[in-house]
C-alpha positions in Angstrom: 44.6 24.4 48.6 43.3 21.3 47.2 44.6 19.7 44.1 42.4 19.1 40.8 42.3 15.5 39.9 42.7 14.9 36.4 39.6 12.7 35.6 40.5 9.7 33.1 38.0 9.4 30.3 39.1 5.4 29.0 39.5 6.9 26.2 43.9 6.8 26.8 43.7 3.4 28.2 43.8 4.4 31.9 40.0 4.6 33.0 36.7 2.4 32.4 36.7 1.0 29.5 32.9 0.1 28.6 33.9 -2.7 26.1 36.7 -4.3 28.6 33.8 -4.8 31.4 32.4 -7.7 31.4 28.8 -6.9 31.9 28.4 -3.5 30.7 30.4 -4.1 27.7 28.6 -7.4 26.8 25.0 -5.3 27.2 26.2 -2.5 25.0 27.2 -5.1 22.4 24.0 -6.9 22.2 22.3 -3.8 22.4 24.4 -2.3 18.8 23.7 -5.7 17.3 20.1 -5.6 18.2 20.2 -2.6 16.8 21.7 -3.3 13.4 19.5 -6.7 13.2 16.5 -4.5 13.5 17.6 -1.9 10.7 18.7 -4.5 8.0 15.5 -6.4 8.9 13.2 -3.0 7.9 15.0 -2.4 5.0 14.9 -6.5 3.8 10.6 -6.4 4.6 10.9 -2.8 2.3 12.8 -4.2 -0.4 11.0 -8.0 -0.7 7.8 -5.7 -0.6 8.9 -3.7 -3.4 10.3 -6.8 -5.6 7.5 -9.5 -4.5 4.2 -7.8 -3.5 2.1 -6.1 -6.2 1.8 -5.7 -9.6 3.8 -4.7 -12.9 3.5 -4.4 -16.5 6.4 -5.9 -18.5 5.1 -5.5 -21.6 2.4 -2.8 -23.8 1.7 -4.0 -27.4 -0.9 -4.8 -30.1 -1.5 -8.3 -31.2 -5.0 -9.8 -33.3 -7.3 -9.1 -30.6 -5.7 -5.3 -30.4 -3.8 -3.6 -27.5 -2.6 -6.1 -24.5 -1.0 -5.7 -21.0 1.6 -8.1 -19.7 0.5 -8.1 -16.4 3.6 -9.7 -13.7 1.5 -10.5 -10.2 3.6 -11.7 -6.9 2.0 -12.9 -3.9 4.1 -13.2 -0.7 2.2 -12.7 2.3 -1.1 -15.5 3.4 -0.4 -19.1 4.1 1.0 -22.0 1.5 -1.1 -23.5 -0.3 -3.7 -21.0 0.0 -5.5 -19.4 -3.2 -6.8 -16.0 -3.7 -8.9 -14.8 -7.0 -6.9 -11.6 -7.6 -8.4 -8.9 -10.0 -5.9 -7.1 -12.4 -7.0 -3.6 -13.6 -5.6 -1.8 -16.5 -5.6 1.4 -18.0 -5.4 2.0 -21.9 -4.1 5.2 -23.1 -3.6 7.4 -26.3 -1.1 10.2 -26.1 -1.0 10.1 -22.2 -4.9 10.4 -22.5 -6.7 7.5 -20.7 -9.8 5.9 -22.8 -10.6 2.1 -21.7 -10.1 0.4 -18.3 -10.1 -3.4 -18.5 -9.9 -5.6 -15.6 -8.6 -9.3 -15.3 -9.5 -11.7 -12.7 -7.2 -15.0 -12.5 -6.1 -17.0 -9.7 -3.6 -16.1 -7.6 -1.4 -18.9 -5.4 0.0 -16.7 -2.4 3.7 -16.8 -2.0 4.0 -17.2 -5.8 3.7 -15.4 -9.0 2.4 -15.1 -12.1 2.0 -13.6 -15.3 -1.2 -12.7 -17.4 -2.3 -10.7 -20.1 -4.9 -8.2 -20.3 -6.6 -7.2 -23.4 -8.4 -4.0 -24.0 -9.8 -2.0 -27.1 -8.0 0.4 -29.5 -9.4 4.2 -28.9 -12.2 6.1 -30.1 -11.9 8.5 -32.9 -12.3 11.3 -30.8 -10.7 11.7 -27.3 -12.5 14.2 -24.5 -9.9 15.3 -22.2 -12.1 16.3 -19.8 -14.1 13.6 -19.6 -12.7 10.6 -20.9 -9.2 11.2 -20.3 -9.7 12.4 -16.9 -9.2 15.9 -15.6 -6.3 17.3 -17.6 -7.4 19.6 -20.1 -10.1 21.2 -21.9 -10.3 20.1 -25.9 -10.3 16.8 -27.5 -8.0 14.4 -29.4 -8.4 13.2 -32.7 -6.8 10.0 -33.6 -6.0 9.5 -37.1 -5.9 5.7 -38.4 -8.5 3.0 -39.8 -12.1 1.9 -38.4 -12.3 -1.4 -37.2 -16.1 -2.9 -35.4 -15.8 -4.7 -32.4 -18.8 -6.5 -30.9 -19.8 -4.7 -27.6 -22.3 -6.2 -24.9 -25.0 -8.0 -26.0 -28.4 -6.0 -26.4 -31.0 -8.6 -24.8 -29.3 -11.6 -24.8 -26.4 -13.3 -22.4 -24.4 -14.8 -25.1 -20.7 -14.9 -23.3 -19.4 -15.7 -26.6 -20.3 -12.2 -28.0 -18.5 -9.3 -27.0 -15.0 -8.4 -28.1 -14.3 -9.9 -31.0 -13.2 -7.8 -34.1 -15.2 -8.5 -37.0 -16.1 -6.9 -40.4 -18.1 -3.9 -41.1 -20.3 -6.6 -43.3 -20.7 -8.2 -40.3 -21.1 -5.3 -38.2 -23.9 -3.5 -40.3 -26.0 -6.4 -40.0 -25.7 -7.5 -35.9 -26.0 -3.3 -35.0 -28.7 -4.1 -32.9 -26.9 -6.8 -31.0 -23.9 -4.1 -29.8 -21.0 -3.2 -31.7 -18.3 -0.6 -31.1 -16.8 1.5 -33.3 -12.5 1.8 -32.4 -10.1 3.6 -34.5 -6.5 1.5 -34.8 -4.2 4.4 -35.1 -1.6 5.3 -37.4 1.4 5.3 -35.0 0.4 2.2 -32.6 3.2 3.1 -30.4 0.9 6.5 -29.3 -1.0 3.7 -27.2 0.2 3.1 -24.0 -1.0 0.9 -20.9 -0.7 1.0 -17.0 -1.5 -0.8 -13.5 -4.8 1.0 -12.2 -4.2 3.1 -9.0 -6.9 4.8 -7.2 -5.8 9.3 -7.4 
């Protein structure tokens, strides 16, 4: 009757050893370190992505000219040197409820960034959830607060100093052929809200 040899694993010091050969060992360590260099590299590209590509607001307010967008834009990727004329679209909102879209175009240095601000209008007195707000709802929101005339685009004329400025409603009831906009500059400004465009 044969006896059973008791196989030796390496793993009690007696049989191969993977890491004490000198080739296979070596290969198996290069390989792990490949390895590792290849996960910290994906999740470097993912992070630097997140924190350098794109665009984010910093800051929703209301100055003179009425609601604003601080509008942070990084560039990494393209060659040095280069410049790009990036558009920046924005979305103005009143309770959640979307009611302008204002876009900025500026230029954009690549592996850079840059800051800008993006005006827009202050809402209309009523609100159509349906339609201007998008798909959310049926019924409409009235926004309480005071009326202020901004001039609109030009009616037969390309005068680019023209539209959007606020003016008086003098002023307004005498240029109403020329385009001007009614808004409504609500009680509780902090009801308006802003946010980077992103297609659904």
């Amino acid at each position: 009757m044969r006896s059973v040899s008791t196989i030796r694993t390496g793993l009690n010091g007696d049989g191969w050893n993977p890491w004490k050969h000198p080739t296979a060992g070596r290969s198996l360590r290069t390989g792990l370190v490949t390895v590792a260099v290849l996960v910290l590299g994906i999740l470097g590209i993912v992070v630097v992505n997140k924190a350098w590509v794109g665009e984010n607001i910093t800051e929703c307010g209301v100055d003179a000219q009425g609601p604003y967008a601080n509008v942070r834009i990084n560039s990494l990727w393209g060659g040095l040197g280069n410049v790009s004329h990036h558009q920046v679209h924005v979305n103005f909102t009143y309770d959640g409820a979307w009611y302008d879209a204002e876009i900025s175009t500026i230029e954009m240095p690549v592996l850079d960034s840059t800051t800008t601000v993006v005006h827009g209008k202050y809402p209309p007195r009523s609100i159509n959830l349906r339609w201007d707000g998008g798909p959310k709802g049926e019924g409409r929101i009235h926004v309480e607060g005071q009326t202020v005339y901004r001039t609109g685009e030009p009616i037969g004329d390309r005068d680019e100093n023209w539209p959007g400025r606020l003016v008086t409603k003098a002023f307004a009831a005498e240029h109403l052929n020329r385009g001007i906009d009614e808004e409504i500059v609500p009680d509780d400004l902090q009801r308006i809200g802003c946010s980077i465009y992103s297609d659904p």
